[in-house]
DRENLOKOL-691105 format. One record per residue (C-alpha): residue in one letter; x, y, z. Coordinates in nm, 2 decimals, always signed. Last residue first. Example, Ala and Ser with C-alpha at 12.3 -4.5 7.8 and 13.67 -1.06 7.14 Angstrom:
2
R   res       xx       yy       zz
R     s    +1.37    -0.11    +0.71
R     a    +1.23    -0.45    +0.78
// end
This chain:
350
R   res       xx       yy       zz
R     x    +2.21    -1.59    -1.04
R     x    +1.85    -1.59    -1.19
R     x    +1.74    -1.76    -0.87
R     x    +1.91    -1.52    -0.61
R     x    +1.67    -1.25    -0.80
R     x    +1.38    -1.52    -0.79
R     x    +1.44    -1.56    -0.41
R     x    +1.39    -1.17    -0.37
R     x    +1.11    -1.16    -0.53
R     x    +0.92    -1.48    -0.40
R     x    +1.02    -1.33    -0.06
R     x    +0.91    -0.95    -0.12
R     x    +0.56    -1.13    -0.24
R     x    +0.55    -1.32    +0.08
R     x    +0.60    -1.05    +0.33
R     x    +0.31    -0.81    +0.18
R     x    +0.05    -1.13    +0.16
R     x    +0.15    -1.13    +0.56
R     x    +0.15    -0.78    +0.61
R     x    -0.21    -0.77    +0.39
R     x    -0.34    -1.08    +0.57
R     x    -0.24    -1.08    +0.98
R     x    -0.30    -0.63    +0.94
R     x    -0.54    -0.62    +1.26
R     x    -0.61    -0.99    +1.34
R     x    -0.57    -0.89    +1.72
R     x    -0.82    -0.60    +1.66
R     x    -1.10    -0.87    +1.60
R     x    -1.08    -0.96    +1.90
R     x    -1.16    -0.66    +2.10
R     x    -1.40    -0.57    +1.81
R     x    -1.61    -0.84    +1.92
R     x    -1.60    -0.77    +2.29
R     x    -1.70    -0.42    +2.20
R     x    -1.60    -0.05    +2.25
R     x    -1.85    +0.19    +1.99
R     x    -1.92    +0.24    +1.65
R     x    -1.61    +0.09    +1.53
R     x    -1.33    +0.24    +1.32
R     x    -1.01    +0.03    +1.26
R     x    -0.65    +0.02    +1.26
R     x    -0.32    +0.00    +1.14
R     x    -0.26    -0.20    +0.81
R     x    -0.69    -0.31    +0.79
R     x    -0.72    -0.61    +0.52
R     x    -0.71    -0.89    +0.89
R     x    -0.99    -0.67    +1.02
R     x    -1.24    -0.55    +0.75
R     x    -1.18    -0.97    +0.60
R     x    -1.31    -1.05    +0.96
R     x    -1.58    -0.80    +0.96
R     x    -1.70    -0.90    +0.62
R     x    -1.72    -1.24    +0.78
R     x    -1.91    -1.11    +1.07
R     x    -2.21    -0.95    +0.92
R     x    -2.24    -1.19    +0.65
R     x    -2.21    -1.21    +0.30
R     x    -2.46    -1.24    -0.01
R     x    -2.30    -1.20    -0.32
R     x    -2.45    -1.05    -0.63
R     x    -2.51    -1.29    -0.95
R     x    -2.21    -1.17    -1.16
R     x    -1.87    -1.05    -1.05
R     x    -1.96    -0.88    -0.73
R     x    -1.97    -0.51    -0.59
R     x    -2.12    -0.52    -0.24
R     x    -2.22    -0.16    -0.05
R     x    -2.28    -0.28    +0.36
R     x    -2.50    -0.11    +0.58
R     x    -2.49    -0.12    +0.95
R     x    -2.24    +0.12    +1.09
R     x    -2.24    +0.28    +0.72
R     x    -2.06    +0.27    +0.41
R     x    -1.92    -0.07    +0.44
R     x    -1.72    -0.20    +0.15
R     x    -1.70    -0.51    -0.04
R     x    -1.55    -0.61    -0.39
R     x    -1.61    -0.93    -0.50
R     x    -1.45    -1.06    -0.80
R     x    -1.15    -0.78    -0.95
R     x    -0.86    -0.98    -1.06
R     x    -0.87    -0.81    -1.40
R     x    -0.79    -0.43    -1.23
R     x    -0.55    -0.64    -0.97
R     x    -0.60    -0.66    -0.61
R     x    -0.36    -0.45    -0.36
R     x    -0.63    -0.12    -0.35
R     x    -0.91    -0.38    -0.31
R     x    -0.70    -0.46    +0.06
R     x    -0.73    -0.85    +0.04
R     x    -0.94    -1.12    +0.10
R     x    -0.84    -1.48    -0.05
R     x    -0.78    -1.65    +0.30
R     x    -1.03    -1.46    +0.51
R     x    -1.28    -1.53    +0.27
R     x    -1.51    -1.37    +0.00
R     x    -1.24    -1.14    -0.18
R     x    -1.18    -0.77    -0.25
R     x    -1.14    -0.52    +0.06
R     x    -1.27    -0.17    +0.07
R     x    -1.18    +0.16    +0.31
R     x    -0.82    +0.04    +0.33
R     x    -0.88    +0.17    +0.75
R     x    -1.13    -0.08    +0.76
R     x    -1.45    +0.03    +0.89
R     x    -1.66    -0.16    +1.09
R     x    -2.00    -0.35    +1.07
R     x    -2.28    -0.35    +1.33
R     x    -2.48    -0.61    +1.35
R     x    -2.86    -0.60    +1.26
R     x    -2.74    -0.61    +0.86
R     x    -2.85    -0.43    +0.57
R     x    -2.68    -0.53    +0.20
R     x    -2.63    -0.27    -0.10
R     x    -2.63    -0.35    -0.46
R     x    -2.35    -0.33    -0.70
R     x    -2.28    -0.56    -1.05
R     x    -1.96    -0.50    -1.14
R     x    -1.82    -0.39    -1.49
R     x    -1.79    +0.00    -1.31
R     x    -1.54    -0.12    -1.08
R     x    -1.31    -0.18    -1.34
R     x    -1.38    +0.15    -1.54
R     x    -1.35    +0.33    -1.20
R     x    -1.00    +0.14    -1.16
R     x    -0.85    +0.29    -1.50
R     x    -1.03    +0.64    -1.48
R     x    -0.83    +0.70    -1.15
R     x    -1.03    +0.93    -0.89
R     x    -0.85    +1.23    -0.78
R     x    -0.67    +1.19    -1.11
R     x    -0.33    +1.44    -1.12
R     x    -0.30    +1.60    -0.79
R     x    -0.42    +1.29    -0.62
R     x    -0.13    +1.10    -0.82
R     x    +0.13    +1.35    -0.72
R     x    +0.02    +1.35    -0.32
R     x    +0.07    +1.01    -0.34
R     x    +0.42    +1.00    -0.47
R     x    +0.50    +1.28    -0.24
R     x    +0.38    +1.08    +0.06
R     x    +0.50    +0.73    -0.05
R     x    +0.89    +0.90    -0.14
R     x    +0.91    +1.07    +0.19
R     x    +0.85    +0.73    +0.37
R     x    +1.06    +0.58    +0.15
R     x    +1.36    +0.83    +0.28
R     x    +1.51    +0.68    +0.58
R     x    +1.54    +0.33    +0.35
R     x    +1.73    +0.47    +0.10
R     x    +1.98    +0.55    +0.30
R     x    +2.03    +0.25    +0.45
R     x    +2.10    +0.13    +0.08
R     x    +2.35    +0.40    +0.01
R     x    +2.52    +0.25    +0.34
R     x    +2.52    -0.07    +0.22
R     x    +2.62    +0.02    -0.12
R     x    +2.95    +0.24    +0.04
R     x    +3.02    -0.06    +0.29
R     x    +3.04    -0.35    -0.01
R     x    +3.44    -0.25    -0.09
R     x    +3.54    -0.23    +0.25
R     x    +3.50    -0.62    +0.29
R     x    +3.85    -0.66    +0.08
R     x    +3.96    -1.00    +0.13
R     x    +3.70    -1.17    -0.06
R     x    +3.67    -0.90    -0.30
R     x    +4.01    -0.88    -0.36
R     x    +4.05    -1.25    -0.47
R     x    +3.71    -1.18    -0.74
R     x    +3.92    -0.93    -0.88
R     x    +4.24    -1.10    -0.92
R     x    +4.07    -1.40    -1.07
R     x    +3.90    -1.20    -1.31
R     x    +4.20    -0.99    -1.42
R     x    +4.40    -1.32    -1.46
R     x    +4.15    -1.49    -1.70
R     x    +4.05    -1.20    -1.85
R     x    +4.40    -1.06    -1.92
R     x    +4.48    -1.45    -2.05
R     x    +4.22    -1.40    -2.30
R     x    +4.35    -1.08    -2.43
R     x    +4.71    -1.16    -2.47
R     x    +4.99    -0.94    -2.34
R     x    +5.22    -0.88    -2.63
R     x    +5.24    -0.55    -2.47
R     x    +5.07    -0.38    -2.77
R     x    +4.75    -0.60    -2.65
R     x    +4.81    -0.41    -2.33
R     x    +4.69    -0.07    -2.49
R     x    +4.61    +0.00    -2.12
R     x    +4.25    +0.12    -2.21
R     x    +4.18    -0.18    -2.43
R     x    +4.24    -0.43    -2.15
R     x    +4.03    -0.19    -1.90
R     x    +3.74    -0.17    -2.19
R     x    +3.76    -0.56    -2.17
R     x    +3.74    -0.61    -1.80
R     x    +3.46    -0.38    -1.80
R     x    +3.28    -0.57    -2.02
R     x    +3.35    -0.90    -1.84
R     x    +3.24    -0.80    -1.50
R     x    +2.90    -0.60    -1.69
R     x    +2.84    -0.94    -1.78
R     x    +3.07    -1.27    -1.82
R     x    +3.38    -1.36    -1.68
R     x    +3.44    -1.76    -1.64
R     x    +3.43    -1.98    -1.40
R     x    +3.07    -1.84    -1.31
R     x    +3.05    -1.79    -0.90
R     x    +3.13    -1.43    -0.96
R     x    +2.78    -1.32    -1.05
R     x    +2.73    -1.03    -0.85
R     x    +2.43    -1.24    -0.70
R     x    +2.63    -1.54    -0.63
R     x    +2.89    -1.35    -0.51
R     x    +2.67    -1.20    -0.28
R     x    +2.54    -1.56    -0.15
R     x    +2.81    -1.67    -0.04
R     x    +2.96    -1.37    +0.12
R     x    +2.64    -1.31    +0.34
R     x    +2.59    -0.91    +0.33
R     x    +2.47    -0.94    +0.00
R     x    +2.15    -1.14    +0.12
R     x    +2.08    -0.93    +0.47
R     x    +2.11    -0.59    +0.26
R     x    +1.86    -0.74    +0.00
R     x    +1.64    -0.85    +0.26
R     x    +1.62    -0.46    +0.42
R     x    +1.60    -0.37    +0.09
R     x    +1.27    -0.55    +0.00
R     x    +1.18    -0.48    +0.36
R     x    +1.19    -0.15    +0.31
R     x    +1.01    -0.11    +0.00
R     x    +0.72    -0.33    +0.13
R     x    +0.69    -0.12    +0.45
R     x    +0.70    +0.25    +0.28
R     x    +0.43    +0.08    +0.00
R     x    +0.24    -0.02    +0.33
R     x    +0.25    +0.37    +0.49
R     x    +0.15    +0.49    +0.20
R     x    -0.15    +0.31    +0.13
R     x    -0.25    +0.26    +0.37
R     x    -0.28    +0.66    +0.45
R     x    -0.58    +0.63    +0.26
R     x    -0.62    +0.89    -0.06
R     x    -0.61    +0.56    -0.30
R     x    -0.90    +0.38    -0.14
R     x    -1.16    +0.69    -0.12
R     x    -1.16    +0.79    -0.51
R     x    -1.16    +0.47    -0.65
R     x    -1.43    +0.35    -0.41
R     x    -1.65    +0.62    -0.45
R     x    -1.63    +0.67    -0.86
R     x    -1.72    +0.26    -0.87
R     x    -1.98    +0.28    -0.67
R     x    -2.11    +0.62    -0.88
R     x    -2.05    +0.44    -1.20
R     x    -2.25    +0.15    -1.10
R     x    -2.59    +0.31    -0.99
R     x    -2.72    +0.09    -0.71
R     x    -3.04    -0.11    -0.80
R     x    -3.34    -0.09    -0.54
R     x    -3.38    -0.38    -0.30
R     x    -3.24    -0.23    -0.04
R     x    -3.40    +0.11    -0.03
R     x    -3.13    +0.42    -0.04
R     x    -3.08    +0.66    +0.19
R     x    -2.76    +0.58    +0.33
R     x    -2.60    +0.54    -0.10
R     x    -2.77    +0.86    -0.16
R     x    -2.59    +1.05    +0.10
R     x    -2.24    +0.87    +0.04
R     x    -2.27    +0.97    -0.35
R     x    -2.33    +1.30    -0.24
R     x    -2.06    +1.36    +0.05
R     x    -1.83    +1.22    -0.26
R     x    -1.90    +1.47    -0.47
R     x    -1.88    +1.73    -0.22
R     x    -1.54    +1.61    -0.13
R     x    -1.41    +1.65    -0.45
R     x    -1.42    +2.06    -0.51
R     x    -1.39    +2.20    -0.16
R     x    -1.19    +1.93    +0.08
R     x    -0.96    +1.74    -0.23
R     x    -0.88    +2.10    -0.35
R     x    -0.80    +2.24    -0.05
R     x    -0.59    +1.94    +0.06
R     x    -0.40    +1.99    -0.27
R     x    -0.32    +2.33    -0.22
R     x    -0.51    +2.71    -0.35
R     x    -0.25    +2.93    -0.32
R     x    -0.33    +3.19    +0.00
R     x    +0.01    +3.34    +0.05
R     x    +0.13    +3.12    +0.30
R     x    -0.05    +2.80    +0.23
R     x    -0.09    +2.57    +0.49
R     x    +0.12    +2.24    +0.41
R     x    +0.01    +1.97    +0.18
R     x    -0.22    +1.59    +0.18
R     x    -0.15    +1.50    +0.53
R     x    -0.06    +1.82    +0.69
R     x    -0.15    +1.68    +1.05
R     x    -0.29    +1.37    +1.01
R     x    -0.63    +1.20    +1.07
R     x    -0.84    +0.90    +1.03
R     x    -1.00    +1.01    +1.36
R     x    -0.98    +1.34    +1.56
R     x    -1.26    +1.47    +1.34
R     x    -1.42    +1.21    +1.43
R     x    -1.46    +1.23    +1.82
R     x    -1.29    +1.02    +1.99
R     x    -1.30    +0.67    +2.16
R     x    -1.00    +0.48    +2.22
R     x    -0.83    +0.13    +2.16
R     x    -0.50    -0.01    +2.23
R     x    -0.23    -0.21    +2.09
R     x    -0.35    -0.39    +1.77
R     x    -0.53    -0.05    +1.68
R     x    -0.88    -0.02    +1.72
R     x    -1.11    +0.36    +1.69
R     x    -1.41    +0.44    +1.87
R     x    -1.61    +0.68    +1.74
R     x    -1.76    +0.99    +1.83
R     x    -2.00    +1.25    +1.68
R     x    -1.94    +1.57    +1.84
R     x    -2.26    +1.80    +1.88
R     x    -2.20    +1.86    +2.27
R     x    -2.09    +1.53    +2.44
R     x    -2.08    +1.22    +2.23
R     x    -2.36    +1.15    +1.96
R     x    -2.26    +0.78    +1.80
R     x    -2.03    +0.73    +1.50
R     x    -2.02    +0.48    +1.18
R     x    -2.22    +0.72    +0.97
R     x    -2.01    +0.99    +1.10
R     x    -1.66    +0.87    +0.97
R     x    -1.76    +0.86    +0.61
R     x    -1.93    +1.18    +0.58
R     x    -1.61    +1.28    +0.79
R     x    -1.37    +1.20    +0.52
R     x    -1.13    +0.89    +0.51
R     x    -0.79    +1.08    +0.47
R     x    -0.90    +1.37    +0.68
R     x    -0.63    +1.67    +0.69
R     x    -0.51    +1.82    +1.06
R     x    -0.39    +2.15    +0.95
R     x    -0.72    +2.32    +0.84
R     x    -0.83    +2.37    +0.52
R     x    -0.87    +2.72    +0.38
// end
């Protein structure tokens, strides 16, 4: 049975970026924003209970299953890839397979989905918590009653019979609208229940990433979808007298810093050059016709800026001192800017 603390980037992986520590323990050193550290790998890329909890009465779980029956496959594909002469064609379905497989078990991609939601809500909150702009968005700034407003203004009217009243229907709307919209001015009260349903949301998302993840493994431990993608690439490997590290989004897609971004975030279609190291000093390169050369360090920048938390490096560097400050500048920024556009749309529409 697999043990509590679960790999998310197996140790295959982690080893080929390592160096011999004390003992048999392969180390490596691993690059947040705030700090750095060396330890060994089975320390690294790690969480307690991150794909299920231990099994009490020896049911096979989804960590078991991800550890026994798919981690061979991908121990094989890594093998081959480390062995494999330069100028010798790499099979495309097993890039393809590798990449799938290792990008959407990350714990990127939970935590960023958690940070996305959050700040959509978070900037929801902030808008309807301005008066101006919430009536905007409940659509109260129309002189007239239109929407779910009006609808419910006409079940009320039929409700009360009030057409037997001699009270006409148009003149209900008329005053019914502007007496609602004159108690929700005064009336603050009546936003605190959605703001607090809202805060409550929040608390949760992290719950929400983590079993939504743990559903998709469960289902397609690599998706067909993405592999198919991948698979219309043209792969071959690159060797380099640098070392490269290891984003913590396993592969980025782009050939700059300004159009990289973690491959998990680009779009099936979008897919152009798709670059991921597999080794300290080897790099596997998907492209979109004629293969790409790319250098040591710009891989390593697009590595840095694509990573959400950290990095692995094969050892404590100069280099990967500053390449730590750009940890997460382009996917938090590319994050930021998409929950902007959305929420300015919304107020848009109004």
């Amino acid at each position: 049975m697999a043990g509590t603390n679960q790999h998310y980037i197996p140790q295959s992986l982690l080893r080929a970026f390592g160096k011999q520590g004390k003992g048999k323990e392969v180390q490596v050193a691993v690059y947040t924003r705030q700090k750095n550290f060396v330890t060994s790998t089975r320390g690294a890329a790690a969480q307690r209970y991150f794909y299920s909890e231990l099994s009490a009465d020896s049911t096979r779980t989804l960590d078991d299953r991800i550890t026994e029956e798919y981690e061979p496959r991908i121990n094989f594909i890594l093998a081959q890839l480390h062995q494999q002469a330069i100028a010798t064609p790499v099979d495309a379905a097993q890039a393809a397979e590798l990449i799938a497989h290792l990008c959407v078990r990350t714990a990127q991609m939970r935590e960023s989905f958690t940070h996305g939601t959050s700040q959509l809500l978070s900037g929801a909150i902030e808008l309807f918590n301005e008066p101006d702009t919430r009536w905007k968005l409940m659509g109260l700034d129309n002189p007239e009653p239109s929407g779910v407003v009006l609808e419910e203004l006409n079940k009320l009217y039929d409700q009360m019979n009030l057409g037997s009243m001699g009270i006409p229907r148009p003149l209900f709307l008329k005053r019914g609208y502007e007496e609602m919209k004159a108690q929700i001015r005064k009336n603050s009260v009546i936003m605190a229940p959605i703001m607090e349903h809202a805060k409550t949301l929040t608390k949760g998302l992290a719950g929400v990433a983590a079993a939504g993840q743990k559903r998709a493994l469960a289902e397609e431990a690599a998706p067909e979808q993405r592999i198919a993608a991948l698979a219309t690439l043209s792969w071959s490997l690159q060797d380099f007298g640098d070392d490269l590290i290891l984003p913590d989004c396993v592969a980025v897609d782009g050939s700059t810093r300004e159009d990289c971004r973690a491959f998990v975030y680009r779009a099936n279609e979008e897919l152009r050059h798709v670059l991921m190291p597999v080794s300290r000093r080897r790099l596997l390169v998907g492209s979109r016709g004629i293969p790409s050369e790319v250098t040591a360090g710009l891989a390593n920048l697009m590595f840095a800026v694509c990573s959400w938390q950290f990095f692995i490096a094969h050892d404590r560097a100069p280099a990967s001192d500053a390449l730590a400050l750009l940890i997460g500048s382009a996917t938090k920024t590319w994050f930021d800017a998409e929950i902007s556009a959305a929420l300015a749309s919304q107020l848009s529409s109004r």
